[in-house]
PQR file of N, CA, C, O and H, with PARSE charges and radii, in Angstrom:
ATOM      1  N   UNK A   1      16.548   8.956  -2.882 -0.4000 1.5000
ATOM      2  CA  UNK A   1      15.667  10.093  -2.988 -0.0000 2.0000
ATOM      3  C   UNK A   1      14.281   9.606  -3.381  0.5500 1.7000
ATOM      4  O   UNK A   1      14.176   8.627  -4.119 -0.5500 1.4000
ATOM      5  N   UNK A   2      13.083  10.327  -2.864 -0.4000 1.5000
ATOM      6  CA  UNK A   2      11.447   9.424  -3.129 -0.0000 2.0000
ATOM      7  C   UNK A   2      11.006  11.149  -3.175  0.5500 1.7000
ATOM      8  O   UNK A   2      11.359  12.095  -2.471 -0.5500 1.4000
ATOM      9  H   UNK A   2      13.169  11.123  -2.264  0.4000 1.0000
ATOM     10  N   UNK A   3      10.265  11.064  -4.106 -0.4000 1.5000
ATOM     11  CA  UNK A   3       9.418  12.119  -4.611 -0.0000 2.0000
ATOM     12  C   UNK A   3       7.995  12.252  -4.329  0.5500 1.7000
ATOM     13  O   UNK A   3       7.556  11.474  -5.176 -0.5500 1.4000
ATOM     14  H   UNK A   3       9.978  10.295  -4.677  0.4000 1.0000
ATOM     15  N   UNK A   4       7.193  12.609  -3.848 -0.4000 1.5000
ATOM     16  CA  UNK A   4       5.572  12.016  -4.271 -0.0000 2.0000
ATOM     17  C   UNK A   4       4.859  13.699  -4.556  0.5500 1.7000
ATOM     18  O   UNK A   4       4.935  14.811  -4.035 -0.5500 1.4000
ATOM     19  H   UNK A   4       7.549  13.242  -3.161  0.4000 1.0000
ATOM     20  N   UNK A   5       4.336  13.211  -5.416 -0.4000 1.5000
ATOM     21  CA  UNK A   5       3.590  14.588  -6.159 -0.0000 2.0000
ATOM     22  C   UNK A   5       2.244  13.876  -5.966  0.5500 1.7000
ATOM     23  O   UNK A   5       1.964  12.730  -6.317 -0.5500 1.4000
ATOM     24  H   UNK A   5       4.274  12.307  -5.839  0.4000 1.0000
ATOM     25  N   UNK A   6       1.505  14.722  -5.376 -0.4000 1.5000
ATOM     26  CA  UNK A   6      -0.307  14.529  -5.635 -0.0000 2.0000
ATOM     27  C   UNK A   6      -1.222  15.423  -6.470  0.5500 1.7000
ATOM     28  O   UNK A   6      -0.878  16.563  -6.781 -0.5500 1.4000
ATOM     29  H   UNK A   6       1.732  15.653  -5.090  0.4000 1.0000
ATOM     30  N   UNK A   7      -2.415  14.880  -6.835 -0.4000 1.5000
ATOM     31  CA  UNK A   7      -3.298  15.689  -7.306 -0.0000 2.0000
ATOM     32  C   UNK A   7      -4.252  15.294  -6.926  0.5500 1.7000
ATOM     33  O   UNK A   7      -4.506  14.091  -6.980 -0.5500 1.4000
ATOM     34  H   UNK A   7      -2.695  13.954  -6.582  0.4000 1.0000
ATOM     35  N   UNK A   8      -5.128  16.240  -6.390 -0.4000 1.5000
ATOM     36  CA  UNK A   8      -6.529  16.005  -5.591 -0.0000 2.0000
ATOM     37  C   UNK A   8      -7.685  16.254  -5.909  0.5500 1.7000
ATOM     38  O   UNK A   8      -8.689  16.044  -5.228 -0.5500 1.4000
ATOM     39  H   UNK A   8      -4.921  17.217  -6.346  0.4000 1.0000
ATOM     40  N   UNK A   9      -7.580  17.044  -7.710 -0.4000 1.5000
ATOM     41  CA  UNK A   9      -8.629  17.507  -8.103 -0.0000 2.0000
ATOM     42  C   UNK A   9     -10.110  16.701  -8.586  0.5500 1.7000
ATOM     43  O   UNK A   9     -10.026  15.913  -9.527 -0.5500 1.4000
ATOM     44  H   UNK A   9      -6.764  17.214  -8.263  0.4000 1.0000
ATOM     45  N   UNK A  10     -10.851  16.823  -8.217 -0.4000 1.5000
ATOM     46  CA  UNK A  10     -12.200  16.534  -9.182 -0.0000 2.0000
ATOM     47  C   UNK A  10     -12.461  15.648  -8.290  0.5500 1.7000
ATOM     48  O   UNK A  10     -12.828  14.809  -9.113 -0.5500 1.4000
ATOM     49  H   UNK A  10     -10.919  17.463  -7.452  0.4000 1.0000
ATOM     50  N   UNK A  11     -12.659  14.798  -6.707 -0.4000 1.5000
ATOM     51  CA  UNK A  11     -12.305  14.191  -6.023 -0.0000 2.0000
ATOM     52  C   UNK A  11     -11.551  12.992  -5.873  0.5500 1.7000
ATOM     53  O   UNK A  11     -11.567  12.264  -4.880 -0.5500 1.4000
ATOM     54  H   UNK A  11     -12.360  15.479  -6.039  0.4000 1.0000
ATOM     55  N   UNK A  12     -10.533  12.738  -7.470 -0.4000 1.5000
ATOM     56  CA  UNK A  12      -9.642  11.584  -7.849 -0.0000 2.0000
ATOM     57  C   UNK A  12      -8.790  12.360  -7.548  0.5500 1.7000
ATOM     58  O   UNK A  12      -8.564  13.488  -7.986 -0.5500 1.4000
ATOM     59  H   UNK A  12     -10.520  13.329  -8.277  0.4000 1.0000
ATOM     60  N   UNK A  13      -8.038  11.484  -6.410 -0.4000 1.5000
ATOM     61  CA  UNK A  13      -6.181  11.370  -6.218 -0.0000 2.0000
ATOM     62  C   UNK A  13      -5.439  10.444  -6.727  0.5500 1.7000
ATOM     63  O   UNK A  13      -5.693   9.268  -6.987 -0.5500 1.4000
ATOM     64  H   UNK A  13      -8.221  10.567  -6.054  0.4000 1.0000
ATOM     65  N   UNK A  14      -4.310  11.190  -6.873 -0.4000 1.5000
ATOM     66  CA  UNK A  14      -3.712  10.608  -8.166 -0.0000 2.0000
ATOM     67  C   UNK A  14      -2.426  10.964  -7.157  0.5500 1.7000
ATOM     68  O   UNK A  14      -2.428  11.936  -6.402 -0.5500 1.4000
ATOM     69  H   UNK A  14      -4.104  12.145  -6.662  0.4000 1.0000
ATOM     70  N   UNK A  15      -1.214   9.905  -7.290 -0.4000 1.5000
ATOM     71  CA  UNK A  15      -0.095  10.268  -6.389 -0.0000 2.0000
ATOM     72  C   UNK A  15       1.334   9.548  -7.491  0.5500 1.7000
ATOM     73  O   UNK A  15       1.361   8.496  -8.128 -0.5500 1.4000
ATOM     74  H   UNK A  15      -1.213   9.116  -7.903  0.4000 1.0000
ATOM     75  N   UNK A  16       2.255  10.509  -7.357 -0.4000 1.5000
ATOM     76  CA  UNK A  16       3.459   9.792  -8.527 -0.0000 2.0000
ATOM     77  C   UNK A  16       4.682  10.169  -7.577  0.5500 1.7000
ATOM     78  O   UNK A  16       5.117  11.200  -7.064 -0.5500 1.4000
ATOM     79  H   UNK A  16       2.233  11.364  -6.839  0.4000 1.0000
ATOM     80  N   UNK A  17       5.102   8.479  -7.606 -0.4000 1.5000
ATOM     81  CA  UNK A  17       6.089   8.174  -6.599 -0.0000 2.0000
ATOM     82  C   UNK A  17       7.262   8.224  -7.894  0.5500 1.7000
ATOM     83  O   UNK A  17       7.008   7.776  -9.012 -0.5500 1.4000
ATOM     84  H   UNK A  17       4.748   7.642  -8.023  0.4000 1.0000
ATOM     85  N   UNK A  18       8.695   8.905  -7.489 -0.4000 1.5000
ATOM     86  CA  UNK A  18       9.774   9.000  -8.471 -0.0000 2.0000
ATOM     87  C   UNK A  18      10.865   8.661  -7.499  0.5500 1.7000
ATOM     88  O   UNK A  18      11.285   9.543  -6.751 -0.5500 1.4000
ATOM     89  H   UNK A  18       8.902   9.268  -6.580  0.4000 1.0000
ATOM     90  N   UNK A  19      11.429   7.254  -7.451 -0.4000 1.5000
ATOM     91  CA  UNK A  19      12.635   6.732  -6.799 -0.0000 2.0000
ATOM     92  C   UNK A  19      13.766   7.018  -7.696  0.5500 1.7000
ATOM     93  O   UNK A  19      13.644   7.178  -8.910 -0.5500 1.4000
ATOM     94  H   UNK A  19      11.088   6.538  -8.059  0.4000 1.0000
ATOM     95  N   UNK A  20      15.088   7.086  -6.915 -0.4000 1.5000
ATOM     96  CA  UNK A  20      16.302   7.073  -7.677 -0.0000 2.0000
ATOM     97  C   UNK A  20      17.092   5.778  -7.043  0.5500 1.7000
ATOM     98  O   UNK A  20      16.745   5.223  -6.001 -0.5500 1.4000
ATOM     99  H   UNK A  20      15.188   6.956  -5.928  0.4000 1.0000
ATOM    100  N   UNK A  21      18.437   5.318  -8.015 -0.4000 1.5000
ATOM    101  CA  UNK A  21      18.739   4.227  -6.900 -0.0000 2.0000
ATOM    102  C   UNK A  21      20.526   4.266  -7.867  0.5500 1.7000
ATOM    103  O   UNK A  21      20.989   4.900  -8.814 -0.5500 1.4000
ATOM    104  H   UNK A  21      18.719   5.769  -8.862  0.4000 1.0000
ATOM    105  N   UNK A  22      20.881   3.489  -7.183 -0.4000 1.5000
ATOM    106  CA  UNK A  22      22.462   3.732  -7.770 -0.0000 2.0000
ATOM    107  C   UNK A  22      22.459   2.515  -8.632  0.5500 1.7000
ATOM    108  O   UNK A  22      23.473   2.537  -9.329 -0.5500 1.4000
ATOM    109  H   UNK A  22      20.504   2.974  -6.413  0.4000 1.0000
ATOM    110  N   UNK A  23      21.529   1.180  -8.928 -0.4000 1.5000
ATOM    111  CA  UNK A  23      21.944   0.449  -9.984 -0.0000 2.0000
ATOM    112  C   UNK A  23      20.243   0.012 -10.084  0.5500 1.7000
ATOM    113  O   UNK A  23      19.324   0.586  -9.500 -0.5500 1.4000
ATOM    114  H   UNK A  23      20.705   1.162  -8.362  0.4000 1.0000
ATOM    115  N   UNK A  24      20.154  -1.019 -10.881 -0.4000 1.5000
ATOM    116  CA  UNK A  24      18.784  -1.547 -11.392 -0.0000 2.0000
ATOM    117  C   UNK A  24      18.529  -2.360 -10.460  0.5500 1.7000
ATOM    118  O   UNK A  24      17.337  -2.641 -10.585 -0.5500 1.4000
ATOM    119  H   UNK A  24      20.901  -1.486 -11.355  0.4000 1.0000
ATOM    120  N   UNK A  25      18.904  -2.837  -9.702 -0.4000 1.5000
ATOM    121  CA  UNK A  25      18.597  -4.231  -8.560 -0.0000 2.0000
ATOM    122  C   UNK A  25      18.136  -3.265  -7.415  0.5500 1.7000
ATOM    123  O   UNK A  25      17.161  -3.645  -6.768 -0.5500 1.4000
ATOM    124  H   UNK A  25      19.873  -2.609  -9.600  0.4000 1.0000
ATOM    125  N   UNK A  26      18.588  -2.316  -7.147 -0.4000 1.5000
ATOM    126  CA  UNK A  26      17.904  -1.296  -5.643 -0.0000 2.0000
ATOM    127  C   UNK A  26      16.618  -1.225  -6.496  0.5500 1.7000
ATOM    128  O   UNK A  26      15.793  -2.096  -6.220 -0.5500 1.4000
ATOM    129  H   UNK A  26      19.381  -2.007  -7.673  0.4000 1.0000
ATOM    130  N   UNK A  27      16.301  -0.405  -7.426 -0.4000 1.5000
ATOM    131  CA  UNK A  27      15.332   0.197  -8.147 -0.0000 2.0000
ATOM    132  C   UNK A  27      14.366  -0.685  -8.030  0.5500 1.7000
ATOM    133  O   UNK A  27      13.435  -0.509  -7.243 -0.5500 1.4000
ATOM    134  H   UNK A  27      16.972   0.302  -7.650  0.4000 1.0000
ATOM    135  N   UNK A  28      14.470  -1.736  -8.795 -0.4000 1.5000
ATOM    136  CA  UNK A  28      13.366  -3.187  -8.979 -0.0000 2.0000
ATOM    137  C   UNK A  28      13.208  -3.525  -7.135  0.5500 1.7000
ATOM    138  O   UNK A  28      12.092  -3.734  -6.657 -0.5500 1.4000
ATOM    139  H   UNK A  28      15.226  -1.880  -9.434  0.4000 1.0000
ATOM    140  N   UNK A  29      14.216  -3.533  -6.437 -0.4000 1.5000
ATOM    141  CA  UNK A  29      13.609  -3.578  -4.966 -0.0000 2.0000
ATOM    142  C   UNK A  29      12.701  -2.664  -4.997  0.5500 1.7000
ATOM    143  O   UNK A  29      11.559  -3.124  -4.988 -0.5500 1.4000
ATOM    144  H   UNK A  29      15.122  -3.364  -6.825  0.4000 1.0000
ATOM    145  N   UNK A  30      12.794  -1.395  -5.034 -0.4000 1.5000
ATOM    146  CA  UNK A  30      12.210  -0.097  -4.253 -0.0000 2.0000
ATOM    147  C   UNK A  30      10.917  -0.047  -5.139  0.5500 1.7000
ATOM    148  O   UNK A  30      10.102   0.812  -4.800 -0.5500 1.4000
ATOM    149  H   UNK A  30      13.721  -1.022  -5.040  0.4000 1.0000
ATOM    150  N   UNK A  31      10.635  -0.730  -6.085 -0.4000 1.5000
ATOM    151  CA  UNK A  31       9.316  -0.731  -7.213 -0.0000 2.0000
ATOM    152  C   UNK A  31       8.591  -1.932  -6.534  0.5500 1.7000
ATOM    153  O   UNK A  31       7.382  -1.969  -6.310 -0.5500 1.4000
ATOM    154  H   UNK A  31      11.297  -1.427  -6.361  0.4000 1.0000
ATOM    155  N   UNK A  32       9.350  -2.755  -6.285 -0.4000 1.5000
ATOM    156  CA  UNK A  32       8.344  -4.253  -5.365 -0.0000 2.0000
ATOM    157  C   UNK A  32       7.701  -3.844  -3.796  0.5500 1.7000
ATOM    158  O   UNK A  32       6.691  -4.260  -3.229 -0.5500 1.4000
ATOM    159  H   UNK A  32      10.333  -2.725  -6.467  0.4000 1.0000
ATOM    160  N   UNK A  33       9.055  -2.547  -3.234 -0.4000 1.5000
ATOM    161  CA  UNK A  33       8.259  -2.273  -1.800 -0.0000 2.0000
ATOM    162  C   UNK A  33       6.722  -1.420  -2.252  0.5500 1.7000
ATOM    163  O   UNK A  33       5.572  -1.786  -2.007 -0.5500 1.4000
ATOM    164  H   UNK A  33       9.876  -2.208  -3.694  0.4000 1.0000
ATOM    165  N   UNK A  34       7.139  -0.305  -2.911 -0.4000 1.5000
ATOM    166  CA  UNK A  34       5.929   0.342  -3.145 -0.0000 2.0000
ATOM    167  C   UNK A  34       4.807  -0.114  -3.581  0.5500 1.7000
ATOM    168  O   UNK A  34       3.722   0.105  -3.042 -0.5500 1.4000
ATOM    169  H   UNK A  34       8.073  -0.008  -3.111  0.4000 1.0000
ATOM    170  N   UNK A  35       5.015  -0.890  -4.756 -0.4000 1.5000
ATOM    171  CA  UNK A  35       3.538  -1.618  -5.400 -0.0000 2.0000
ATOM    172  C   UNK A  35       3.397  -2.669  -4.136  0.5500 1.7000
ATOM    173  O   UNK A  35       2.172  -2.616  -4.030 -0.5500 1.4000
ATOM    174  H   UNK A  35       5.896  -1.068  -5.194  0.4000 1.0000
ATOM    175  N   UNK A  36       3.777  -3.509  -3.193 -0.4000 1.5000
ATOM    176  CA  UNK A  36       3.537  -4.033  -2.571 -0.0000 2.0000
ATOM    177  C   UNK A  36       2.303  -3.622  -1.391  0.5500 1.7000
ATOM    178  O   UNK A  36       1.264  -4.155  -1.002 -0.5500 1.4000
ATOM    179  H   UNK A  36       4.772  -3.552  -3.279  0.4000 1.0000
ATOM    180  N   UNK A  37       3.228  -2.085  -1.005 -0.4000 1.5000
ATOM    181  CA  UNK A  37       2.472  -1.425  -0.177 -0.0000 2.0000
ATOM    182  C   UNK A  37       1.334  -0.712  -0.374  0.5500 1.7000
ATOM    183  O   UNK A  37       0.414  -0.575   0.433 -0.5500 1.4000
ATOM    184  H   UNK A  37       4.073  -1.652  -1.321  0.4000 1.0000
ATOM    185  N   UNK A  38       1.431  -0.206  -1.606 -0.4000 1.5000
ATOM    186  CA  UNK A  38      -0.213   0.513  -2.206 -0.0000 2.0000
ATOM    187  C   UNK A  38      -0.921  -0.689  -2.068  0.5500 1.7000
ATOM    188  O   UNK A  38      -1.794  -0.688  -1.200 -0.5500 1.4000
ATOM    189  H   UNK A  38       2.178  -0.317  -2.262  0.4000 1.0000
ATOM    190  N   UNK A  39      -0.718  -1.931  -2.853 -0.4000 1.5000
ATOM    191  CA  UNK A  39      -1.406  -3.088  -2.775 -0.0000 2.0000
ATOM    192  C   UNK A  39      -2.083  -3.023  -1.766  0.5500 1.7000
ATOM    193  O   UNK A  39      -3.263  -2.677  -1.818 -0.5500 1.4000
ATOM    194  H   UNK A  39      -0.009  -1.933  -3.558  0.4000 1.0000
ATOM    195  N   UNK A  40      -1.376  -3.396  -0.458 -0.4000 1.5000
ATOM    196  CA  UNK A  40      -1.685  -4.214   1.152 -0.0000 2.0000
ATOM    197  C   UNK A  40      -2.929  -3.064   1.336  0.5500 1.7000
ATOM    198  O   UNK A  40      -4.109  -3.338   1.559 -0.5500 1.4000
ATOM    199  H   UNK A  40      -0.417  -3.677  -0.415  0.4000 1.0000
ATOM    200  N   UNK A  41      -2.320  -1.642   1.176 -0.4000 1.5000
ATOM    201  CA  UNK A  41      -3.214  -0.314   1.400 -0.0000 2.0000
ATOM    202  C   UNK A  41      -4.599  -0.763   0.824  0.5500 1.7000
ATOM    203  O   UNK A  41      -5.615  -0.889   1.508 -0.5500 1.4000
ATOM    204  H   UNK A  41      -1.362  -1.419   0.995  0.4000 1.0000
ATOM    205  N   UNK A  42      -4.509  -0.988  -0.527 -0.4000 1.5000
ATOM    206  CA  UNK A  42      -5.546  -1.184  -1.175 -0.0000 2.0000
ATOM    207  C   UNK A  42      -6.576  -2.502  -0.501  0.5500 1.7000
ATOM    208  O   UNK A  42      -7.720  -2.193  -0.169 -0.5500 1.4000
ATOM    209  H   UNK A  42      -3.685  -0.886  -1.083  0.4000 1.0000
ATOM    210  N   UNK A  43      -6.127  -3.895  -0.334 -0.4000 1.5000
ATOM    211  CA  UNK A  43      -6.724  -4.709   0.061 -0.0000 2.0000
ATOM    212  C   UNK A  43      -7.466  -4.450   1.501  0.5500 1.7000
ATOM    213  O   UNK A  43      -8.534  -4.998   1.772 -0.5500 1.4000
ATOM    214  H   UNK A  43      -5.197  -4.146  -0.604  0.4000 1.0000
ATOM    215  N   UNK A  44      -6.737  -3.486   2.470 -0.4000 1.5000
ATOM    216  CA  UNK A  44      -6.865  -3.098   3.731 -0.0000 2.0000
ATOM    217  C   UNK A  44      -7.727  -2.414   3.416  0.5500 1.7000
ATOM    218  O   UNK A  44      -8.750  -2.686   4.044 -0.5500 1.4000
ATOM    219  H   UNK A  44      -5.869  -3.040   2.251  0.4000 1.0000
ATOM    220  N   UNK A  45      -7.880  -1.337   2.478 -0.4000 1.5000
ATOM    221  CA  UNK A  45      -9.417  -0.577   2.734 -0.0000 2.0000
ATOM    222  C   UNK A  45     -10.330  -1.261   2.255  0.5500 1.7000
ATOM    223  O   UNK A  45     -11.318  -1.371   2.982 -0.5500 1.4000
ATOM    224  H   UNK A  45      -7.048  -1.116   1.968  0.4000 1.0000
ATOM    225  N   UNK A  46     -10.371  -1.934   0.961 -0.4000 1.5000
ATOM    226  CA  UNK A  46     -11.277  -2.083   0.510 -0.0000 2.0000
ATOM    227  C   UNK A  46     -12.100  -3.591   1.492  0.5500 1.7000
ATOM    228  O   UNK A  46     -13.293  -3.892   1.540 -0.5500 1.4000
ATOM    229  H   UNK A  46      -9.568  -1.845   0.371  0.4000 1.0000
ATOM    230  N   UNK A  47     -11.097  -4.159   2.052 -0.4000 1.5000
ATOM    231  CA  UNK A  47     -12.048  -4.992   3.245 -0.0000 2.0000
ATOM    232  C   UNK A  47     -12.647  -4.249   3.930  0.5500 1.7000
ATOM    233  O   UNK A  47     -13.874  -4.231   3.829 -0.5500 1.4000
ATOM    234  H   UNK A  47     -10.128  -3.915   2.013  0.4000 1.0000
ATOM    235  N   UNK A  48     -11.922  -3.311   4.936 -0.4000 1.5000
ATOM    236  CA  UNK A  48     -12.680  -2.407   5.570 -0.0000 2.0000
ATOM    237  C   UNK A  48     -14.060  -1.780   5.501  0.5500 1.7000
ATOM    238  O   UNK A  48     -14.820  -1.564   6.446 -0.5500 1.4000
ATOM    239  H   UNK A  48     -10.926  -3.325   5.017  0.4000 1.0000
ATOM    240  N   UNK A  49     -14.290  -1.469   3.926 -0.4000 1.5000
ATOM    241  CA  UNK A  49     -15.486  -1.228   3.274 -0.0000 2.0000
ATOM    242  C   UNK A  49     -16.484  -2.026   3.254  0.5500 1.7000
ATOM    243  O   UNK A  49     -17.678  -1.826   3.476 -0.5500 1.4000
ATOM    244  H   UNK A  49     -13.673  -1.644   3.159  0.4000 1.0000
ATOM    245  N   UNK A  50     -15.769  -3.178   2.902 -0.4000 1.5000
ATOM    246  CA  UNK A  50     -17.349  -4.501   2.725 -0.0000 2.0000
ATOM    247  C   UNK A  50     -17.664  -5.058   4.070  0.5500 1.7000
ATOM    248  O   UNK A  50     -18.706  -5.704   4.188 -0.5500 1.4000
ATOM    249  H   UNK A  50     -14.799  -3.340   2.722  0.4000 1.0000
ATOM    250  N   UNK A  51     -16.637  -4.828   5.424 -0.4000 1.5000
ATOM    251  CA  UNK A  51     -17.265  -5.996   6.548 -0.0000 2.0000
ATOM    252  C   UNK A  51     -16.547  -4.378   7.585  0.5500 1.7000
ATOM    253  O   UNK A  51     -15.723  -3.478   7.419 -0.5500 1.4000
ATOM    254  H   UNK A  51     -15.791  -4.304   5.329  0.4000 1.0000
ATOM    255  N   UNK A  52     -17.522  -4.850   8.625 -0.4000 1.5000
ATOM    256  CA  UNK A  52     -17.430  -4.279   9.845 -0.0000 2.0000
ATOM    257  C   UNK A  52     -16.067  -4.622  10.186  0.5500 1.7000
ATOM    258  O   UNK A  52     -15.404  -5.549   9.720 -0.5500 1.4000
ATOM    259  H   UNK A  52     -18.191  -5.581   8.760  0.4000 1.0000
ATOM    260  N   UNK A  53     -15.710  -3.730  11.092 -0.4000 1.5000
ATOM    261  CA  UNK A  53     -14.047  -3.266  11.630 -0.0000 2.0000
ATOM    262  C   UNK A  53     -13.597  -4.922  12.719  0.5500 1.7000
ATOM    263  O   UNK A  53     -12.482  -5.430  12.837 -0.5500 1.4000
ATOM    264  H   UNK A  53     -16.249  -2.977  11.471  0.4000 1.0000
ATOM    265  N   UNK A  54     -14.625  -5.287  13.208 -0.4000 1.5000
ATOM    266  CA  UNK A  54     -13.904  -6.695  13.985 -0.0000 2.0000
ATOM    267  C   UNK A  54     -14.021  -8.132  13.433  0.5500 1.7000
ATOM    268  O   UNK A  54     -13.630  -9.163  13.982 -0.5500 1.4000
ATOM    269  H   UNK A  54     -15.531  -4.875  13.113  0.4000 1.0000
ATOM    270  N   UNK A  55     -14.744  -7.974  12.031 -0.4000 1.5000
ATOM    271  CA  UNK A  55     -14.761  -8.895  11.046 -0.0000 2.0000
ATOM    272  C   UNK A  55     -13.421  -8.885  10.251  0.5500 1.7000
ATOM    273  O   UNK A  55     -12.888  -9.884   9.769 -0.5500 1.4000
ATOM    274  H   UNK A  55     -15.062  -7.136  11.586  0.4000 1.0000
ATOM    275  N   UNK A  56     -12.887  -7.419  10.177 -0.4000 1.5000
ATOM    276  CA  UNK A  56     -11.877  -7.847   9.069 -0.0000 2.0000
ATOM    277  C   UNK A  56     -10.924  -7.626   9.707  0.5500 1.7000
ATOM    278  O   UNK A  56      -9.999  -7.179   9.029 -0.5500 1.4000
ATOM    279  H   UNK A  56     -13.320  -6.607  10.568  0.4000 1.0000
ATOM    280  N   UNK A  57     -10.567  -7.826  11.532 -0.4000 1.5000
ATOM    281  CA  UNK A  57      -9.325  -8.242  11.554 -0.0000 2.0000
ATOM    282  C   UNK A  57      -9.132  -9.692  11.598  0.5500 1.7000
ATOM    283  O   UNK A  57     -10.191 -10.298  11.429 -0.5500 1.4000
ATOM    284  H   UNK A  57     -11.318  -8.189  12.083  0.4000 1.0000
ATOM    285  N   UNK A  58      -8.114 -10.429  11.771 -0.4000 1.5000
ATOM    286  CA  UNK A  58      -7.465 -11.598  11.258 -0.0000 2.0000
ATOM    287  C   UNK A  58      -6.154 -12.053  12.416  0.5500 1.7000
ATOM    288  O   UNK A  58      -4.976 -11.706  12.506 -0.5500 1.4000
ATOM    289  H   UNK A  58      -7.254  -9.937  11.908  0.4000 1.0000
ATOM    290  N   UNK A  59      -6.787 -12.736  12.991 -0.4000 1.5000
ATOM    291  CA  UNK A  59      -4.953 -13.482  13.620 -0.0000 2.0000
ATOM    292  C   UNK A  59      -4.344 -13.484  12.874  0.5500 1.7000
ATOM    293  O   UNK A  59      -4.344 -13.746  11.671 -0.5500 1.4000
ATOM    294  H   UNK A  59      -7.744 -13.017  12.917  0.4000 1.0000
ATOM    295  N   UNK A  60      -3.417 -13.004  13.956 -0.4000 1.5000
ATOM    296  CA  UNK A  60      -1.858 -13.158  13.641 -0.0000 2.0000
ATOM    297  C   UNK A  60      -0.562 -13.981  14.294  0.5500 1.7000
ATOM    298  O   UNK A  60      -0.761 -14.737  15.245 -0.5500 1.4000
ATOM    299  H   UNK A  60      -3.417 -12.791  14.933  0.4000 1.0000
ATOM    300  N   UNK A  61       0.425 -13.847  13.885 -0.4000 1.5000
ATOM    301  CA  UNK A  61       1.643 -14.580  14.904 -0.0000 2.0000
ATOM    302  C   UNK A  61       1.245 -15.422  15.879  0.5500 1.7000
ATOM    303  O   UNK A  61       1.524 -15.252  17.066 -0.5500 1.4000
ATOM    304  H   UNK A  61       0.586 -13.232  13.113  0.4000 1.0000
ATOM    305  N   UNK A  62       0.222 -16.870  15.194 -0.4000 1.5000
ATOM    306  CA  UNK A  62       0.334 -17.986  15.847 -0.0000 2.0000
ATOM    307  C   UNK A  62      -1.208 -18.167  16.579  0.5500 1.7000
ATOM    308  O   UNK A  62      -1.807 -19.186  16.925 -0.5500 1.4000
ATOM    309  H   UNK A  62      -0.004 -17.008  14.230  0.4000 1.0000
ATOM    310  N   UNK A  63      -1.553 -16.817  16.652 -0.4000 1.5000
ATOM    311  CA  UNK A  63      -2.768 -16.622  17.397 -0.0000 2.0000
ATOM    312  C   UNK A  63      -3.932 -17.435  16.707  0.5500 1.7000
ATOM    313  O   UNK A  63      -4.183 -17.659  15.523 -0.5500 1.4000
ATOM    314  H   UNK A  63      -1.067 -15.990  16.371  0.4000 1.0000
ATOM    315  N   UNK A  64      -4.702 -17.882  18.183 -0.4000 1.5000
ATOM    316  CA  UNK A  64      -6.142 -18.958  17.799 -0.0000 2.0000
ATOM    317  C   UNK A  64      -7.422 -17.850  17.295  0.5500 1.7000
ATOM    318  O   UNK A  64      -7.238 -16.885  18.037 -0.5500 1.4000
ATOM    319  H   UNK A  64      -4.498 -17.699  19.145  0.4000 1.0000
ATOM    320  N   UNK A  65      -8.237 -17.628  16.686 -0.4000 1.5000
ATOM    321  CA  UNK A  65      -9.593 -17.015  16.475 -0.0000 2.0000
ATOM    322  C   UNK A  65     -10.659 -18.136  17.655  0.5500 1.7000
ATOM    323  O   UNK A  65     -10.847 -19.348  17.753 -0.5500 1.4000
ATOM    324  H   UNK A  65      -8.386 -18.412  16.083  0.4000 1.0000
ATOM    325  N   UNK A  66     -11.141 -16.912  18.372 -0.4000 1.5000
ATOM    326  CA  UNK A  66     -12.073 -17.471  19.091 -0.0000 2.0000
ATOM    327  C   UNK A  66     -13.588 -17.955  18.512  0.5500 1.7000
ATOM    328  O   UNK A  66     -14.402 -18.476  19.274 -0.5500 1.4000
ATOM    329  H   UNK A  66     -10.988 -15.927  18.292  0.4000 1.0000
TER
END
């Protein structure tokens, strides 16, 4: 079960994720996917912000940069 409650007021969002899990080892997984993913979220915009959109993409899977 994943919960997410937001608040949007004052133009700060604020979001509270509430996982359930049947022992402590799912849980500590399901706490590493999320902070992982806000993370990536986070690093992804905030590049976005400082460099133009074909600066901050990045090869991938083996690929050469021209």
């Amino acid at each position: 079960m994943v919960t997410i409650a937001r608040n949007e007021q004052g133009g700060n969002s604020i979001s509270t994720v509430v996982l359930r899990g049947s022992t402590d080892s799912i849980l500590d997984d399901l706490e590493r996917a999320v902070d992982d993913g806000v993370n990536t979220y986070k690093a992804m915009h905030d590049a976005s912000r400082r460099l133009d959109y074909k600066s901050a993409q990045a090869a991938g899977a083996g690929a050469e940069e021209d």
